[in-house]
One Martini backbone bead per residue (centre of mass of N, CA, C, O) as a GRO file, in nm:
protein
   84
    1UNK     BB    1  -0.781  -1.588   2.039
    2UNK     BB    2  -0.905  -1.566   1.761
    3UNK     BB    3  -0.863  -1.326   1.733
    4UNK     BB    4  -0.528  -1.299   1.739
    5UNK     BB    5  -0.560  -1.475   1.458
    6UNK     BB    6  -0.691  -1.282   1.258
    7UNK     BB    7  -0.467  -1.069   1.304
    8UNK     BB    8  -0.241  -1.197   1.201
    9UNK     BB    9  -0.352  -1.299   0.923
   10UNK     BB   10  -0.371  -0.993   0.837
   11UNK     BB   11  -0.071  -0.905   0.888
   12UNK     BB   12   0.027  -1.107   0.633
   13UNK     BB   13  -0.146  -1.027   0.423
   14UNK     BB   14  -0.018  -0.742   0.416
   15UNK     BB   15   0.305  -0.842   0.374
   16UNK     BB   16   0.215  -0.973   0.084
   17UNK     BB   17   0.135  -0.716  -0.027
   18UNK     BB   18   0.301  -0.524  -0.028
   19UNK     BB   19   0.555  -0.703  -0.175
   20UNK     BB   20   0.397  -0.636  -0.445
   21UNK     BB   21   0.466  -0.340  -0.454
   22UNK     BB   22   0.761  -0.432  -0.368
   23UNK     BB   23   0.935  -0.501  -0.618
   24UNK     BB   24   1.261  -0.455  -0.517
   25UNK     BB   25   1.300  -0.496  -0.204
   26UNK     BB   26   1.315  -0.212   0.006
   27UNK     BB   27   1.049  -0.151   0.173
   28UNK     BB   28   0.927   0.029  -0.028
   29UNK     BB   29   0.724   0.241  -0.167
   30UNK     BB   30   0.653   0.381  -0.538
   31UNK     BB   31   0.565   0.525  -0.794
   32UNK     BB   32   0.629   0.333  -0.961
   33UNK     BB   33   0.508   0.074  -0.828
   34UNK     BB   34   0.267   0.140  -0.805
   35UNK     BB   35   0.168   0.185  -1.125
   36UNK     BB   36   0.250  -0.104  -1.194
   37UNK     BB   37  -0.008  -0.235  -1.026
   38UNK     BB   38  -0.238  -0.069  -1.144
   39UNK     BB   39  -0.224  -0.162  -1.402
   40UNK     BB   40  -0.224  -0.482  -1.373
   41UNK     BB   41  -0.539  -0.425  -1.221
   42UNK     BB   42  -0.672  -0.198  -1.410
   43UNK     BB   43  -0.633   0.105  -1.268
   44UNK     BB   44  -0.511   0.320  -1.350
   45UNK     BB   45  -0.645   0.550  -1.566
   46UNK     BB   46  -0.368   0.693  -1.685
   47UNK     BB   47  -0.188   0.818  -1.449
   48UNK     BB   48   0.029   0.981  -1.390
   49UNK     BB   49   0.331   1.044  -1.192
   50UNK     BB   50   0.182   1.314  -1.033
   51UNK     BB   51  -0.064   1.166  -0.934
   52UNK     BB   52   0.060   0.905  -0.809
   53UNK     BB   53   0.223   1.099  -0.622
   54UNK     BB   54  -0.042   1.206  -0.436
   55UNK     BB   55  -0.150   0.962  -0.363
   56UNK     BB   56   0.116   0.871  -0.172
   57UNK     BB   57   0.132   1.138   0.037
   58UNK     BB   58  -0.142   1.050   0.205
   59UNK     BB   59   0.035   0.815   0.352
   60UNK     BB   60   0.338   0.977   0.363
   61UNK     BB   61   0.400   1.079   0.626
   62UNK     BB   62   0.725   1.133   0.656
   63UNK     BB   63   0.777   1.270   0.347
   64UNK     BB   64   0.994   1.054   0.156
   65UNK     BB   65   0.851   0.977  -0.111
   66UNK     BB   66   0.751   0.653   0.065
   67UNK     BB   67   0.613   0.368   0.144
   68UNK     BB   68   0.586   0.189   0.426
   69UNK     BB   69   0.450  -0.033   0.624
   70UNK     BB   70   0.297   0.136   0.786
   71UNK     BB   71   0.174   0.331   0.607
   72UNK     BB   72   0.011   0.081   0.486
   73UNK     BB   73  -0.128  -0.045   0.696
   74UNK     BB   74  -0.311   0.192   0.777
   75UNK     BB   75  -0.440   0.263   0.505
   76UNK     BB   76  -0.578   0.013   0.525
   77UNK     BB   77  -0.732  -0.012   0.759
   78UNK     BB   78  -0.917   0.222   0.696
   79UNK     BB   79  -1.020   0.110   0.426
   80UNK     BB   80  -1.191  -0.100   0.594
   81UNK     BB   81  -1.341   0.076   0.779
   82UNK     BB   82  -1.506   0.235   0.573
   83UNK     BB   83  -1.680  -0.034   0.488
   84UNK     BB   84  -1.820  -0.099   0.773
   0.00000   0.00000   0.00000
């Protein structure tokens, strides 16, 4: 039972960041969208649009040129899995 409200609290948590790089709330994450979020955090290092579109595609499973929250929890969670 425990489980299941962490994984709740966790699935919620990602919906509030997608929200915030999903800044026009289309549901879609793009690379504008990106770069201004990373710039927000001081991640930027300079990246062109070029470097940005690269960032996205890993991640961009079904080739639309944006990520949707599937393919952002998915990134997620791998990048947790990751650290562990």
């Amino acid at each position: 039972m425990e489980e299941e409200e962490d994984e709740s609290k966790r699935n919620e948590l990602l919906r509030q960041a997608f929200k915030i790089f999903d800044e026009d709330g289309n549901g879609f994450i793009d690379a504008v969208e990106l770069k201004r979020v990373l710039q927000c955090l001081g991640l930027d290092n300079g990246w062109d649009m070029t470097q940005i579109e690269k960032m996205l595609k890993v991640v961009d499973l079904n080739l639309d040129g944006k990520v949707d929250f599937t393919e952002f929890e998915l990134m997620m969670k791998e990048a947790a899995a990751g650290l562990n």
